[in-house]
N, C-alpha and C positions, 0 to 999 in steps of 0.2 A: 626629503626623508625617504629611504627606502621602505617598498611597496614587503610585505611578506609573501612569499611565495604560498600557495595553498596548491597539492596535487588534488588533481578533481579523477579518479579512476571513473570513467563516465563511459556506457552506451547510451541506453535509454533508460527513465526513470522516474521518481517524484518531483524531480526540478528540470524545467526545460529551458533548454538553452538561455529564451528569451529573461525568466526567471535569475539565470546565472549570472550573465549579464548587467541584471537591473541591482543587481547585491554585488558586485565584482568593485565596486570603487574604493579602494582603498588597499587593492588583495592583486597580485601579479598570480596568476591564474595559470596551472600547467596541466594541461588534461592528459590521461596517460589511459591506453588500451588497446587491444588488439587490435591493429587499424583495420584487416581485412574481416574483421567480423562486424565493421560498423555499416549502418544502413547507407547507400549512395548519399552526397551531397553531407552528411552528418558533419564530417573532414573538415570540409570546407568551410559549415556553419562555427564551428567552434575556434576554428583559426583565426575569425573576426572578434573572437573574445579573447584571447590566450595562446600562449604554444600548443602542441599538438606531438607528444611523445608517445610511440609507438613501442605496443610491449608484447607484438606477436615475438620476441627474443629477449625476452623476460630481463638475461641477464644482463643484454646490453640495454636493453629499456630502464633499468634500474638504476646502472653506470651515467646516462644519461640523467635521469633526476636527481641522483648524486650531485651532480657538478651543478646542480642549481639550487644549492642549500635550501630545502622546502623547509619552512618554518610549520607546516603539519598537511596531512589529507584525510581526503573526507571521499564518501560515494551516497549516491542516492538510489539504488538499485540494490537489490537482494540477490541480482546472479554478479552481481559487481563484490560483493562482501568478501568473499574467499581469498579474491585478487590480493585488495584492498586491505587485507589483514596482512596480509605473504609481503606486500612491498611495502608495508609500516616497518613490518620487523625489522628487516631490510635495511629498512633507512635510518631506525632508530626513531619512530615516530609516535607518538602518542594515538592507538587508538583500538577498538576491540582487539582484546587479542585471537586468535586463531581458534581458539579453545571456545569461546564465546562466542563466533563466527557458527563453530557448529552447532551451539546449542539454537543458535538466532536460526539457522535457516536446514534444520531436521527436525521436523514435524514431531518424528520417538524421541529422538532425543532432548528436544526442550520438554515437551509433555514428564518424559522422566523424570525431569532435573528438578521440574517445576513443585510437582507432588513430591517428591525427596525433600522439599525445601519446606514442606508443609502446606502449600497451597492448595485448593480445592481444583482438581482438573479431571476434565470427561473420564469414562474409562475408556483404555485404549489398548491398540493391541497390534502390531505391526507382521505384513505377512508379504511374504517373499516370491510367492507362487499362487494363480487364482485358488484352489485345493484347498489351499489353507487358511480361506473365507470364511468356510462356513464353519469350522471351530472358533473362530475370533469371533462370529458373530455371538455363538452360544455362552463366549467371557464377557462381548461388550454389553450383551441386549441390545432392544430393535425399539424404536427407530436409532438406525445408523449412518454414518455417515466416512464414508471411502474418500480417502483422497492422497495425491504422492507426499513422498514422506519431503522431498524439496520441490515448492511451486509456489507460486503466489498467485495473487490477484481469481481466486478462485477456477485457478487450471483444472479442466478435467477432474472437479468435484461431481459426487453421485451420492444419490440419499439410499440409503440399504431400507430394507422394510421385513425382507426375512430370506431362508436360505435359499430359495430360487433367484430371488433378486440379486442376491448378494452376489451368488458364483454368476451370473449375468454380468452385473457390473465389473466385477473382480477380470471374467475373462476378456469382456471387452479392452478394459484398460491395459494387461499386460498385451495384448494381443495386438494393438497400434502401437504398441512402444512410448507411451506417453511417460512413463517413467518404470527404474527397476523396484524401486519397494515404496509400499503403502503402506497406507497407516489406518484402520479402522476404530474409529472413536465414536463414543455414547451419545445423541445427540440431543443438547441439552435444549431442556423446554425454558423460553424467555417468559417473562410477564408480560400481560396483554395492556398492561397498562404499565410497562415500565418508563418508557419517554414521552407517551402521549397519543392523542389520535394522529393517525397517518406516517408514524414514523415507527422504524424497524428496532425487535425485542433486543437491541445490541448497539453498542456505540465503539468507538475507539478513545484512548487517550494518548496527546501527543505530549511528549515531554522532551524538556530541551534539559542535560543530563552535564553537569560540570564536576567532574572531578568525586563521582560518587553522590552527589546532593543534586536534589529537581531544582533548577533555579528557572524554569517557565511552565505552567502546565494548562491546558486546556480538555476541555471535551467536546469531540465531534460527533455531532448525530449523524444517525444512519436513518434513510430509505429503508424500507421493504425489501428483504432478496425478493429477487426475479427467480424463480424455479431455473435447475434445482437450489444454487446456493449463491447465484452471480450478485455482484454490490451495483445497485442501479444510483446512490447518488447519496451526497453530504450536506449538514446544517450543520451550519456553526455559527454560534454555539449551542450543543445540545439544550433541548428543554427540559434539565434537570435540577434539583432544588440543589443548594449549597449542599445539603449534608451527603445526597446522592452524589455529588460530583466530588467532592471531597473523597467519597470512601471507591469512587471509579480508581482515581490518581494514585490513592493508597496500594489498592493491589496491585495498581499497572506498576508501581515503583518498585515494589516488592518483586515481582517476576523479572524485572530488568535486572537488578542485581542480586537475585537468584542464578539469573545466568552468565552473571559476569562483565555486563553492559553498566559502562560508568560515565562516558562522554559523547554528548552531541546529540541528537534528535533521537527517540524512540516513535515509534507505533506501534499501540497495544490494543487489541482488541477483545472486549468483554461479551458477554450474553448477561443480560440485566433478568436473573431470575429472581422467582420467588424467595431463595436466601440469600440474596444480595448477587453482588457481578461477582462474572466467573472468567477468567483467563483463557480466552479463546485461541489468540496468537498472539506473540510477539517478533514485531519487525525490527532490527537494528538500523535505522534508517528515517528519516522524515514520509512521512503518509503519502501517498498520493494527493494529490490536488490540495494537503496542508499549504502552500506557501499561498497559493492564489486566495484561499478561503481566510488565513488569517491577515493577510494583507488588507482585503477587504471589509474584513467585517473588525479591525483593531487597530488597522497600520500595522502589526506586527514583520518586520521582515525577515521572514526563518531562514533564508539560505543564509544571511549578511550573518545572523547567527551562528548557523554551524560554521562561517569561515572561522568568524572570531573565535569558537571553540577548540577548533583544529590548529588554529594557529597560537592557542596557550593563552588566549586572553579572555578573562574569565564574563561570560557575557550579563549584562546589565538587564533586570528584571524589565521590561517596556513598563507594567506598570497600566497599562493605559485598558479602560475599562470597553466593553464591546457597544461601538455607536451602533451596530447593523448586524444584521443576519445574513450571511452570505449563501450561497447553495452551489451546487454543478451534480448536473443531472447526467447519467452515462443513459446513450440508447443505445438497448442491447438488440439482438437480434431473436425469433422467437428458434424453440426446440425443434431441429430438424434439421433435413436437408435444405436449404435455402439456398437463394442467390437476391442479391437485392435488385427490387424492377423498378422501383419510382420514388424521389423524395417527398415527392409534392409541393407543397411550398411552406414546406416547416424552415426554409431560412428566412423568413420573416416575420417567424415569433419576437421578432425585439423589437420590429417597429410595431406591435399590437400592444405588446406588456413593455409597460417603462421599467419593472423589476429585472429583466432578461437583459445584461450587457452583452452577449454573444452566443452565437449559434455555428460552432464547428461540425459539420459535417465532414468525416476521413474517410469516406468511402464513397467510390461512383456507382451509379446504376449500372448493374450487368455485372458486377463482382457477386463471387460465392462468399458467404459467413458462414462463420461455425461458431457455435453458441457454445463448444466444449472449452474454447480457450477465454471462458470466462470474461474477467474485466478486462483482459489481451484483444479481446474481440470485441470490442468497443466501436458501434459505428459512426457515433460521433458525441461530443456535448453542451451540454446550453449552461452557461454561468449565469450568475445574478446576485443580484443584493437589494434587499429590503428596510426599512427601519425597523419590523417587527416579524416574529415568526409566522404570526396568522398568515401576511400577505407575499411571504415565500412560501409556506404552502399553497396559497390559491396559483400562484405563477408554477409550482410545480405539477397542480393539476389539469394546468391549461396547454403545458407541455404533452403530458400524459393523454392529454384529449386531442389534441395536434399529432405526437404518432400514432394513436390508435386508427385518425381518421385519414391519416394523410401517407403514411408509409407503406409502400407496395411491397410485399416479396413474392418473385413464383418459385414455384419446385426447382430445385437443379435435374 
């Protein structure tokens, strides 16, 4: 039986390689992108999974997937979306359209679209030049919060506090070139008791989206931001009651098809306030670290999903209840100039904790970090799985006590 072809528009993303891979059986696999924008070795690694079409020549990169009648595509990256909408149309493919590309990944413009639609969203206020800061602070009020109008993974976020601050932050950002327009929004206060002791006023929901209808849905807890806004780490499944996680999925569904998102994995993220969850962001795309977290703590396998979806076949509820608590913890690096001096021997949190399956360390001693590229600047992290939540929080505490005690940085 022939295999259906699935393009993968792929750099780097929420599903990795080895991820791709382990969901690829059944799917002939064409990865399509601008080869010379891909990290060294990347070429190489995906070549062991699938073809490898090159779309630094758009046109004839497209002509090329032509001739290999894709039965759908799919991306798992948010600077992949734009591509990945341009060569659906293209080919005739089922998937965001262009239009909902933009709403998915500009910050004003989903914020717009979202409140048009009726939904509760910060106030917000977009400004082009640092100058025109500190009028947007006086529409948004303080505390606020500055960030680019396209970025993920908490890029070059800054919390405003008042108008000195603001033109501060304002100049600094246009001043590195980290992006051309911001977006300054209200920043909402969470409930202190919205998911629990030791976990963060906000969650995400991940929804697997068929044809306009949720036919999967979950909720992921959050960590604590690490100052000022970076995501330091996930549980799944959140510690929330049925009716809480029910009305999470509700507005996260609403905002997806508010902006025109109708097929294949979402991530939404809430702030769990005082009058219930508020739409913080939406990603058109599978979460970060979702496959490894629902794999573990469900068997769910989300990429094998999004193929099935991409490829038109309508995917099958799992169904199957959570035997485990999964987590993965990011360590981030602190506020400042740094360079990293010493791991210590935090790679041997997993033979101490039987909760801890892995301890990725991505950075060597003697490299400089910058805390500004957010979750991009991630310097390594610890996965695990628990039967219960109590005992992924102690294994995340014991993490948390292992970098405080064990990780060096000196001044750069």
């Amino acid at each position: 039986m022939t295999r259906p072809v699935v393009v993968v528009v792929y750099s780097e993303g929420a599903a990795t390689p080895l991820e791709l891979a382990a969901d690829a059986d059944g799917f002939e696999l064409v990865f399509a992108a601008p080869v010379g924008r891909m990290r060294p070795g990347l070429r190489e690694l995906l070549e062991t999974i699938g073809h490898v079409v090159d779309l630094t020549d758009e046109e004839a990169g497209i002509a090329a997937l032509a001739a290999r009648s894709p039965a759908g595509i799919v991306s798992f990256s948010d600077r992949d979306l734009p591509l990945t909408a341009r060569v659906a149309r293209r080919l005739g493919l089922t998937y965001h359209s262009e239009d909902a590309v933009a709403a998915a990944t500009d910050k004003f413009e989903q914020r717009r679209r979202l409140r048009d639609a009726g939904l509760r969203v910060p106030r917000f206020a977009v400004i082009d030049r640092p100058e025109q800061v500190v009028a947007a602070l006086t529409e948004v009020g303080t505390p606020a919060v500055l960030k680019p109008t396209r970025g993920a993974a908490s890029w070059h976020v800054y919390r405003v506090d008042g108008p000195e601050d603001a033109l501060r932050c304002a100049t600094e950002a246009f001043a590195h070139g980290f992006a051309e327009r911001f977006v300054l929004e209200e920043m909402l206060i969470g409930s202190p008791d919205g998911a629990g002791p030791g976990f963060g006023d906000y969650v995400s929901a991940e929804l697997l989206f068929w044809r306009g209808t949720v036919a999967y849905q979950v909720v992921n807890g959050r960590l604590p931001l690490v100052e000022p806004f970076r995501e330091r780490g996930f549980v799944m499944p959140a510690p929330l009651s049925r009716a809480d996680q029910d009305e999470v999925c509700r507005q996260a569904a609403a905002a997806c098809l508010a902006l025109g998102l109708r097929d294949g994995w979402m991530d939404v993220e809430l702030k769990l306030t005082a009058e219930g969850p508020v739409v913080i962001e939406v990603n058109g795309r599978l979460g970060g670290y979702v496959a490894m977290l629902l794999y573990r703590s469900c068997g769910v396998e989300a990429v094998r999903l999004a193929f099935d979806v991409a490829a038109g076949r309508e995917p099958v509820d799992p169904g199957r209840p959570h035997h485990s608590v999964s987590f993965g913890y990011q360590i981030l690096p602190p506020v400042g100039d740094w360079r990293l001096a010493s791991w210590g021997d935090l790679g041997g949190l997993a033979a101490e904790h039987p909760e801890i399956r892995s301890v990725v360390l991505q950075v060597d001693p003697g490299e400089p970090v910058d805390w500004r590229a957010g979750s991009e600047g991630t310097l390594g992290v610890v996965e695990g799985v628990a039967e219960r939540t109590e005992a992924v929080m102690a294994a995340v505490q014991a993490v948390e006590k292992a970098v405080a005690e064990q990780v060096v940085f000196s001044p750069m």
